[in-house]
C-alpha positions as a Markdown table, in Angstrom:
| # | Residue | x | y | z |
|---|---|---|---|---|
| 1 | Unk | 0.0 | 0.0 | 0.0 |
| 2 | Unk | 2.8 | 2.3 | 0.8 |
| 3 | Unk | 4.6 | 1.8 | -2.3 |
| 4 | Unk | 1.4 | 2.4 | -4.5 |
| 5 | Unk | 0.3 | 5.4 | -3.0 |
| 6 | Unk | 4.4 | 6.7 | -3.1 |
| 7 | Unk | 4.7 | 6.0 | -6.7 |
| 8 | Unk | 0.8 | 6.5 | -7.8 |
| 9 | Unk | 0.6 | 9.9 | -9.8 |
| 10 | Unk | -3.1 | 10.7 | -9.0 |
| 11 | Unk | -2.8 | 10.1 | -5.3 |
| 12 | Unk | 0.0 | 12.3 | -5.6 |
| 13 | Unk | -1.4 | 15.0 | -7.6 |
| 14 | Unk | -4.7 | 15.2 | -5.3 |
| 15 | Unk | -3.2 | 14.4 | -2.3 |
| 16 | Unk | 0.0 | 16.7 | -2.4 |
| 17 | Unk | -0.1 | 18.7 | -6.0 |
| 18 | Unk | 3.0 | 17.2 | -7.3 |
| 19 | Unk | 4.1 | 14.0 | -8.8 |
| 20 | Unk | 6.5 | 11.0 | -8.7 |
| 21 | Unk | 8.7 | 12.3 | -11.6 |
| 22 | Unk | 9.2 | 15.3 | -9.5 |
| 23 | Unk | 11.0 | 13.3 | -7.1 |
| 24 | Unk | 12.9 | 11.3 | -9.6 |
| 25 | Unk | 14.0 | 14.7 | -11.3 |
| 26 | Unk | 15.4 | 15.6 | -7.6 |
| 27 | Unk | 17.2 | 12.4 | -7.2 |
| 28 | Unk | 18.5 | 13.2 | -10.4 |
| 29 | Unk | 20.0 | 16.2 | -9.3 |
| 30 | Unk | 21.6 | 15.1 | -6.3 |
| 31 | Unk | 23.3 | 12.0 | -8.2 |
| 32 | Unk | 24.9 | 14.6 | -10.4 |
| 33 | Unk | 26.3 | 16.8 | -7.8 |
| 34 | Unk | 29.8 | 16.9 | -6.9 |
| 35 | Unk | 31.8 | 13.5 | -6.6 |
| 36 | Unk | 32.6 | 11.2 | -4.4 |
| 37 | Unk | 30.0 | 8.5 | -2.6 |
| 38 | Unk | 26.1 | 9.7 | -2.3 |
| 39 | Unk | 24.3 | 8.9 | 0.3 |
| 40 | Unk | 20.7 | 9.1 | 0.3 |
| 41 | Unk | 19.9 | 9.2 | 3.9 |
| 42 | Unk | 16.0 | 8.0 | 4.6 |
| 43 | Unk | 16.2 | 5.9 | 0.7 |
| 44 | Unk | 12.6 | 4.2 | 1.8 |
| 45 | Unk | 11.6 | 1.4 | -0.8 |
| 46 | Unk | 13.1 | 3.4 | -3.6 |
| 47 | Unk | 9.7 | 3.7 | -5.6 |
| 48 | Unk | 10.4 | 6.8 | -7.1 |
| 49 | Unk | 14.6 | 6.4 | -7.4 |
| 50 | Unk | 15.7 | 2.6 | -7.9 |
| 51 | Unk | 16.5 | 3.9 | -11.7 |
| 52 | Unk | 18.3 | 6.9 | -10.2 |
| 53 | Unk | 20.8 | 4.8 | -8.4 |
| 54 | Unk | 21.0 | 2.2 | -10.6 |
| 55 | Unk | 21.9 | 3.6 | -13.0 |
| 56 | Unk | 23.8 | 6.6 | -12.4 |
| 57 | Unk | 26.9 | 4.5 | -11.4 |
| 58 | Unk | 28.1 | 6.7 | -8.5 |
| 59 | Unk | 29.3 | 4.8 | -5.3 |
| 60 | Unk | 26.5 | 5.1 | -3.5 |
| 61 | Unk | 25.5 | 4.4 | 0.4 |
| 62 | Unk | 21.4 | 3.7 | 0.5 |
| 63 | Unk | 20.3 | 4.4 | 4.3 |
| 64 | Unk | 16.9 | 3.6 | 6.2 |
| 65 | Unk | 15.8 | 3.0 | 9.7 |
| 66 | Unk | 13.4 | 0.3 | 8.5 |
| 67 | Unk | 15.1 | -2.9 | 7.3 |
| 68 | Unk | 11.6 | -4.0 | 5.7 |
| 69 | Unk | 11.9 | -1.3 | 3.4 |
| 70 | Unk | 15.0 | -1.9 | 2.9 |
| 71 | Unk | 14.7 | -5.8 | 1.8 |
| 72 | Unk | 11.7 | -3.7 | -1.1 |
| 73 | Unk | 14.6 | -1.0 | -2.0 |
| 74 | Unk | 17.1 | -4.4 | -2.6 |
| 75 | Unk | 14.5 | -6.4 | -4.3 |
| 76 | Unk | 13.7 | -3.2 | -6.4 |
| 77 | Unk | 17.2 | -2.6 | -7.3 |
| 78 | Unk | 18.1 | -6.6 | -8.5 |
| 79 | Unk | 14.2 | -6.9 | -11.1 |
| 80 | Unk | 15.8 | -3.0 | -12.3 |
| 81 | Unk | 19.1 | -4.4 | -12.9 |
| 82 | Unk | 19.0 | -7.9 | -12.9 |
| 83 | Unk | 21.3 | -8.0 | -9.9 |
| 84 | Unk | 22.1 | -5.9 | -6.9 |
| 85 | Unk | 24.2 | -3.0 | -8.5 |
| 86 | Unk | 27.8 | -3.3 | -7.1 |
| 87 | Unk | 28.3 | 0.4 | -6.6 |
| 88 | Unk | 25.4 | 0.4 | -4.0 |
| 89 | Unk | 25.2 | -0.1 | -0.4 |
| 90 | Unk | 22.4 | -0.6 | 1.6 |
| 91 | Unk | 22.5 | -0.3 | 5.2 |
| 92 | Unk | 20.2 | 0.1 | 8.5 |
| 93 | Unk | 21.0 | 3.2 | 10.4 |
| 94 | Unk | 18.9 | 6.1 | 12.3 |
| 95 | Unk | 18.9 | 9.4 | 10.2 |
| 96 | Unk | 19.3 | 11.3 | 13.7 |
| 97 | Unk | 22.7 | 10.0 | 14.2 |
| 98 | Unk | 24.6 | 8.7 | 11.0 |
| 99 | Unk | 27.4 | 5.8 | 11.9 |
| 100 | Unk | 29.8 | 8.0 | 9.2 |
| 101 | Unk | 32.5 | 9.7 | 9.9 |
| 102 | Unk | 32.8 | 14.0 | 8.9 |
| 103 | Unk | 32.8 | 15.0 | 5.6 |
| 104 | Unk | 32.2 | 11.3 | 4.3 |
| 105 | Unk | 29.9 | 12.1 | 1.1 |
| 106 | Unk | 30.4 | 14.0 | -1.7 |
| 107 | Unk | 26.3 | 15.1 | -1.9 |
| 108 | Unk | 23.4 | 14.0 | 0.0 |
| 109 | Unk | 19.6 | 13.6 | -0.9 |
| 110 | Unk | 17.3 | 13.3 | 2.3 |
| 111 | Unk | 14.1 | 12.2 | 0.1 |
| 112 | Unk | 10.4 | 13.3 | 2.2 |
| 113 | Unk | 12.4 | 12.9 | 5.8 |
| 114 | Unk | 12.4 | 16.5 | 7.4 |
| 115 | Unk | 8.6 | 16.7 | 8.0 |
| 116 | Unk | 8.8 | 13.6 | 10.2 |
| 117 | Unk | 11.0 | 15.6 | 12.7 |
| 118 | Unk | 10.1 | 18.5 | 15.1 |
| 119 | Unk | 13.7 | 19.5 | 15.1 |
| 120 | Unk | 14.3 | 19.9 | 11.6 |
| 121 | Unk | 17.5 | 21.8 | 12.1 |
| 122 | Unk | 18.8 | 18.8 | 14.1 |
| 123 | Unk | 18.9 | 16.4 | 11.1 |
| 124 | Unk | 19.9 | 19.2 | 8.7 |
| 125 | Unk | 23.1 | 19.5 | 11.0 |
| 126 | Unk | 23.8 | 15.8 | 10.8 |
| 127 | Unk | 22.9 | 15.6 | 6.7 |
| 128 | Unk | 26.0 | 18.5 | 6.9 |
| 129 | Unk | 28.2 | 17.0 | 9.3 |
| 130 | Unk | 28.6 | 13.8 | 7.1 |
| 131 | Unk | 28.9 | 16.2 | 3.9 |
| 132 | Unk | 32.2 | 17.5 | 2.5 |
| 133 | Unk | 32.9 | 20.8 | 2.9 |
| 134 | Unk | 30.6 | 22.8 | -0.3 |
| 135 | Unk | 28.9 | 19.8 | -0.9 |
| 136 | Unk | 25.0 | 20.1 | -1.9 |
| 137 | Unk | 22.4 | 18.7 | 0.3 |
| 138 | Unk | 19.0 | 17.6 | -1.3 |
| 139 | Unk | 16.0 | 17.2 | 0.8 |
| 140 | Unk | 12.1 | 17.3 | -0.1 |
| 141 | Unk | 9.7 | 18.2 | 3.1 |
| 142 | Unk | 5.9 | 17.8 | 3.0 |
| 143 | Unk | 4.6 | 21.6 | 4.0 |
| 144 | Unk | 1.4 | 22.5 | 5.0 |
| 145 | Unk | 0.3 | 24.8 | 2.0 |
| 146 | Unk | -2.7 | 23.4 | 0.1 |
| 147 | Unk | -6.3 | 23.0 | 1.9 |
| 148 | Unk | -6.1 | 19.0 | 1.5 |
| 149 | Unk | -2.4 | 18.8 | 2.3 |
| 150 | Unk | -2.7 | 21.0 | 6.1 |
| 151 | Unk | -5.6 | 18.5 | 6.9 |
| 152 | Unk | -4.3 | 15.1 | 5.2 |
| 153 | Unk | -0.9 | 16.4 | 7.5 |
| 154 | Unk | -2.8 | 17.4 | 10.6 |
| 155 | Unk | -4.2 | 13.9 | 11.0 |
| 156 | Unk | -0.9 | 12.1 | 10.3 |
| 157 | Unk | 0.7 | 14.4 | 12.8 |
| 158 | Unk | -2.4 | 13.0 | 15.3 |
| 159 | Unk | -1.8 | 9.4 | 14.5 |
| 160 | Unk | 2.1 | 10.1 | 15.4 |
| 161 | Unk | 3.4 | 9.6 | 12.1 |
| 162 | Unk | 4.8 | 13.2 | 11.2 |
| 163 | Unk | 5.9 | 16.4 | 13.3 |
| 164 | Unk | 3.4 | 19.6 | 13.7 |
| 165 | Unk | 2.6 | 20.9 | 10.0 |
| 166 | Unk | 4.7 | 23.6 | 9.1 |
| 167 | Unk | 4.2 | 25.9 | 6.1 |
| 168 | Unk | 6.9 | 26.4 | 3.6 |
| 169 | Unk | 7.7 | 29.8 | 5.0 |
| 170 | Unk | 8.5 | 28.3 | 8.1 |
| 171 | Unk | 10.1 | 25.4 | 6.9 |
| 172 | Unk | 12.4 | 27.7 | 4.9 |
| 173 | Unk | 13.3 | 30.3 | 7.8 |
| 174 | Unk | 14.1 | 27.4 | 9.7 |
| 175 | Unk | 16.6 | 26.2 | 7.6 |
| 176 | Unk | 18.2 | 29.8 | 7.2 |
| 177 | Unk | 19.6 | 29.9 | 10.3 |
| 178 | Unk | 22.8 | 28.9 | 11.8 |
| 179 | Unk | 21.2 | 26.3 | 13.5 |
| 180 | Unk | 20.9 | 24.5 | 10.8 |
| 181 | Unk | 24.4 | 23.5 | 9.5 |
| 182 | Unk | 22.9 | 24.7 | 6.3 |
| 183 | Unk | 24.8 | 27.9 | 4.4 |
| 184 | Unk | 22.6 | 30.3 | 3.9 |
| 185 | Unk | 20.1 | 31.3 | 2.1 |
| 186 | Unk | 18.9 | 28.3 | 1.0 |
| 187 | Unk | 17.8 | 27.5 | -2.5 |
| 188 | Unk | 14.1 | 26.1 | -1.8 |
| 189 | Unk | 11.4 | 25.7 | -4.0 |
| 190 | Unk | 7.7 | 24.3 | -3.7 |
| 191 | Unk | 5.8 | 22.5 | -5.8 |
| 192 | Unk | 2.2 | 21.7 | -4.6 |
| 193 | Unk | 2.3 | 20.8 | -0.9 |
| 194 | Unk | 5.9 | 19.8 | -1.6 |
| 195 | Unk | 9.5 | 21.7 | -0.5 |
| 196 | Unk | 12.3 | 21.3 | -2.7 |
| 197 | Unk | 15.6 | 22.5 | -0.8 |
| 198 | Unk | 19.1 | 22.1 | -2.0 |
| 199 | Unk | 21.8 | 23.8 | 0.2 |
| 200 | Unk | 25.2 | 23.6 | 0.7 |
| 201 | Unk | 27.1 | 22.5 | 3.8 |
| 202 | Unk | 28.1 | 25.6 | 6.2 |
């Protein structure tokens, strides 16, 4: 169910005015930036970029808290390829303290994680600390901007599942501080109920 309603374009377009092959274009981005290893830090089941990673051939570490989703993301990743790409790592860790090392990763993509966390500077710090220094950092943010979206997000944040809704404004001037590990300003964009931030390590 999670994986359909992810990569389903209507659900997407009704439920948060974007689309799947907005997050693919993202990806995209990120596995273009710099060199070095990417890490995508919160990879889910890969339903929107198992053909990112795949095929873009970068070393690449692939990073969830959940190893269910993980075992989906692997499975993905050998029917795409026909085996598990050798320049990919998949590995169980907790987003809010990365087993890495400083300045380990060449760019980072943070795919729909910061709305889960009422301390969104907290995990922007640690997305930086395991950057090197100018790298970019990619991260997408459900923000509380359309009618549908505040209430769809009001009742997850009930049920536990994501932090209080913040609009993009906030979400934004958050991330432009020096809390945030972030340099600033930010470079954020929204499309739907959807944040789009790429920013480089301070």
């Amino acid at each position: 169910m999670y994986d359909w309603l992810i990569g389903n374009r209507v659900y997407n377009r009704l439920a948060w005015g974007t689309s799947p092959e907005a997050y693919t274009a993202f990806a995209g981005e990120a596995a273009r930036s710099g060199s070095g290893t990417l890490l995508d830090a919160g990879c889910g089941t890969l339903v929107s970029t198992a053909a990112v990673h795949a095929g873009s051939r970068r070393p690449t570490v692939l990073v969830d808290l959940s190893t269910d989703m993980l075992k989906v993301a692997r499975d993905r990743l050998v029917r795409l390829h026909g085996r598990m790409p050798d320049h990919v790592v998949l590995l169980q860790a907790d987003l809010q303290a990365l087993p890495f090392r400083d300045g380990a990763f060449g760019a980072v993509l943070s795919p729909g994680m910061l709305h889960l966390f009422g301390d969104v500077e907290a995990i922007t710090r640690e997305l930086a600390r395991v950057a090197v220094p100018d790298a970019a950092i990619f991260a997408t943010s459900l923000v509380a901007e359309r009618w549908l979206a505040r209430r769809y997000l009001a009742a997850l944040h009930r049920a536990g599942e994501v932090a209080r809704p913040r609009p993009f404004a906030e979400l934004v001037s958050r991330l432009n501080t020096p809390d945030s590990g972030l340099a600033v300003p930010v470079e954020a964009r929204i499309d739907g109920s959807m944040a789009f931030v790429t920013a480089r390590k301070a």
